[in-house]
C-alpha positions as CSV (number, residue, x, y, z in Angstrom):
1,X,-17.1,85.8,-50.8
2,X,-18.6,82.2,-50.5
3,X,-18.2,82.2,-46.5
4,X,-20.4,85.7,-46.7
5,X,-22.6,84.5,-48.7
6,X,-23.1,81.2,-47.0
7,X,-23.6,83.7,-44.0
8,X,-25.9,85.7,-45.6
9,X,-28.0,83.3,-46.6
10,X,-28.4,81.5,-43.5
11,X,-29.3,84.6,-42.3
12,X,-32.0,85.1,-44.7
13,X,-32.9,81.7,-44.3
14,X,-33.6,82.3,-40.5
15,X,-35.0,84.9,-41.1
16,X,-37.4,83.5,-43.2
17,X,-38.3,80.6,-41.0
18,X,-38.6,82.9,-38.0
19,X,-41.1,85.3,-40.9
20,X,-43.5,81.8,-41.4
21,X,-43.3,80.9,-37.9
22,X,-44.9,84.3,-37.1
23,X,-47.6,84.3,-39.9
24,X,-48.6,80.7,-38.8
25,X,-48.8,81.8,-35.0
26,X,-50.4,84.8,-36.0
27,X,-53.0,82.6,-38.3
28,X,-53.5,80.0,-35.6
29,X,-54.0,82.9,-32.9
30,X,-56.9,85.1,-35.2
31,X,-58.1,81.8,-36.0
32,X,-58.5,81.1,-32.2
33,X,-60.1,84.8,-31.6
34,X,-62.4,83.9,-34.9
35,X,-63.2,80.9,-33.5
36,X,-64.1,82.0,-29.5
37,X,-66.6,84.9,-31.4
38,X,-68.2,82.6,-33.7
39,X,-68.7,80.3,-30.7
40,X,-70.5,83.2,-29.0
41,X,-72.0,84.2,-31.6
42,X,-73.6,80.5,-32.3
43,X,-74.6,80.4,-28.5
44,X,-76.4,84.2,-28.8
45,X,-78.4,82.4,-32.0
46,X,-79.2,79.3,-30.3
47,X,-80.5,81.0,-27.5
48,X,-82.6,83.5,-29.9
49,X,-83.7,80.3,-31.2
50,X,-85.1,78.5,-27.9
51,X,-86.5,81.8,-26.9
52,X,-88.4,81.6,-29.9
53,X,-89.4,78.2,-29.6
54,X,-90.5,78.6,-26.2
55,X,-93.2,81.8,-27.1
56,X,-93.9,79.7,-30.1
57,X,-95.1,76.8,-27.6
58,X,-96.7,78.8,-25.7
59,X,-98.8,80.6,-28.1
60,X,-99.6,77.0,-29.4
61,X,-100.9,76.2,-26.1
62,X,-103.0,79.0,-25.4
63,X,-104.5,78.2,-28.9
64,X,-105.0,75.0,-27.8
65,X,-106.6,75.6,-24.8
66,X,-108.9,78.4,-26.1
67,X,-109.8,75.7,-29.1
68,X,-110.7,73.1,-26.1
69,X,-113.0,76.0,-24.6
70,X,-114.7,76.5,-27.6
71,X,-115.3,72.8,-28.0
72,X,-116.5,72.9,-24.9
73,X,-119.1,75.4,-25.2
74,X,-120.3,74.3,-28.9
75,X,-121.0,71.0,-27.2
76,X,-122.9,72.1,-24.3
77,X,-125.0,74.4,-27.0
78,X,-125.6,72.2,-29.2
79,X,-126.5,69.8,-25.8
80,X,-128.9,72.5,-24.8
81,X,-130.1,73.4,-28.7
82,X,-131.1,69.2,-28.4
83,X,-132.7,69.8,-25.2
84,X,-134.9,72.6,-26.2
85,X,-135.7,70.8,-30.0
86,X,-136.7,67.7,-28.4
87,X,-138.8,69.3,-25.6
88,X,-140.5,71.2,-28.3
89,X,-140.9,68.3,-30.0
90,X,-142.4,66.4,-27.3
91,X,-144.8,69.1,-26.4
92,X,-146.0,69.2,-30.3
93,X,-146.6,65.6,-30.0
94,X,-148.2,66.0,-26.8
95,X,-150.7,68.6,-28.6
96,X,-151.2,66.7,-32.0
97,X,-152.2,63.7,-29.2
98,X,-154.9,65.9,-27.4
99,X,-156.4,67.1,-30.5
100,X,-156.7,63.9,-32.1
101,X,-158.5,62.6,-29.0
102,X,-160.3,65.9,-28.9
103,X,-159.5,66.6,-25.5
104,X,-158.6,70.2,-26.2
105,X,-160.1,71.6,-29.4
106,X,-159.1,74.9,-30.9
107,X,-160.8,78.2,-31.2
108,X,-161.2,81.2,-32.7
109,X,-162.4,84.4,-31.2
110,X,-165.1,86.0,-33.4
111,X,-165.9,89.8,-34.2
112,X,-169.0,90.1,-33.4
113,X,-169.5,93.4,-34.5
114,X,-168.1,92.8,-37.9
115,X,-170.2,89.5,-38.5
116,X,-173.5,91.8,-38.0
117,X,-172.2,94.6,-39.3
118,X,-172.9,96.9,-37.0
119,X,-170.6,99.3,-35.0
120,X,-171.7,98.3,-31.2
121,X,-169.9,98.2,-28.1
122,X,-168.5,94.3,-27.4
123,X,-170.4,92.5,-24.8
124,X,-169.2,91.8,-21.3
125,X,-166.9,88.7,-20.9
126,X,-168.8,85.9,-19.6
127,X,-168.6,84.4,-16.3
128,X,-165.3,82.5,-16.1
129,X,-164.1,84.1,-19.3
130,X,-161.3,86.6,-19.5
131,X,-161.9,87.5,-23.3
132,X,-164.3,90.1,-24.9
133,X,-166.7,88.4,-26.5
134,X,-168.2,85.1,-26.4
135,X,-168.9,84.2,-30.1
136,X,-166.1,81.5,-30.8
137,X,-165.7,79.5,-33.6
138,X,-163.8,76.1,-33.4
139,X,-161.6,74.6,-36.3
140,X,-161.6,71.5,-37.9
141,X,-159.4,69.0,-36.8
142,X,-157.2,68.3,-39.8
143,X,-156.8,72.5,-40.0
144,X,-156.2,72.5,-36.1
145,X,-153.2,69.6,-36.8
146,X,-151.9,72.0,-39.6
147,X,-152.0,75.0,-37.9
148,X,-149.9,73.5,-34.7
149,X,-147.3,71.9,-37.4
150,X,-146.7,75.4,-38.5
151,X,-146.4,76.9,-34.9
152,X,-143.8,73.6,-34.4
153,X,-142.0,74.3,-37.5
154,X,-141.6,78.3,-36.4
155,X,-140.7,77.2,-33.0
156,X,-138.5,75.3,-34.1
157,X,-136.8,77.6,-36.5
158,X,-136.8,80.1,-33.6
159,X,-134.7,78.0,-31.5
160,X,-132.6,77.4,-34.2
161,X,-132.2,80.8,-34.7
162,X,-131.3,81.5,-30.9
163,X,-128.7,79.0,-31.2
164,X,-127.1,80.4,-34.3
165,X,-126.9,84.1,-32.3
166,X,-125.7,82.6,-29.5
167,X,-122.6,80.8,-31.7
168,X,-122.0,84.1,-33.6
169,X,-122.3,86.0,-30.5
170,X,-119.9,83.9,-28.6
171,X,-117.2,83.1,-31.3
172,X,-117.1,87.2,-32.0
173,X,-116.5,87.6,-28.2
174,X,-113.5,85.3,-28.3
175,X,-111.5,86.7,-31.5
């Protein structure tokens, strides 16, 4: 009974070895497939991810380049906006200079028919003159000076204003 059972358990022992031989191919060879699929699987995400990347850098771009546009045109506005400040500027100085000298005065049309009181027909323009009426009244210096600051100051303002539509007008256009 000790030879059988010697036999029998080198059996089972062979057996056994040949049992953990198997699981550990079968782990190395699932471990292997596991491995190959999380390979792909790692290249498939990688590639996601440079795709990605890529759209990402070129949306950054084209904000980029729209940014450098805009820059572009706030600088020739605001180039222009000078332009037409200073010009104005120059002209108002220009006409403060000729009514100081009083090479051009200022003047005020009259109503005739409401200074007498009367409801008549307005006389004929005079010779050379394109206005009705030849009763003309012209102001003070000082009220002259004032009254062309104010016309600066509104001229001004307006091209202000024409500069501020012509931002909001562009930047609306490009959203």
């Amino acid at each position: 009974m000790n030879v059988e059972v010697v036999k029998w358990g080198g059996v089972l022992a062979i057996i056994l070895v040949l049992m953990t031989g198997s699981a550990w191919v079968a782990w190395k060879w699932q471990a292997n497939a596991y491995g190959k699929e999380l390979a792909i699987q790692k290249a498939a995400h990688q590639t996601v991810l440079t795709h990605l990347a890529n759209a990402n850098s070129a949306l950054v771009l084209e904000e980029q380049g729209k940014r450098f546009a805009l820059e572009q045109w706030l600088a020739a506005s605001d180039q222009s906006h000078y332009r037409a400040l200073s010009d104005e500027k120059s002209n108002q100085t220009r006409l403060r200079a000729r009514l100081a000298t009083a090479d051009l005065r200022l003047s005020v049309l009259l109503d005739s028919a409401a200074a007498t009181n009367c409801d008549r027909m307005q006389a004929a323009t005079g010779p050379g003159g394109l206005v009705h009426g030849t009763h003309r009244a012209q102001l003070d210096r000082a009220h002259a000076q004032r009254i062309i600051g104010i016309t600066g100051d509104g001229d001004q303002g307006l091209i202000a204003l024409q500069a501020c539509q012509a931002y909001a007008k562009e930047v609306s256009s490009t959203q």
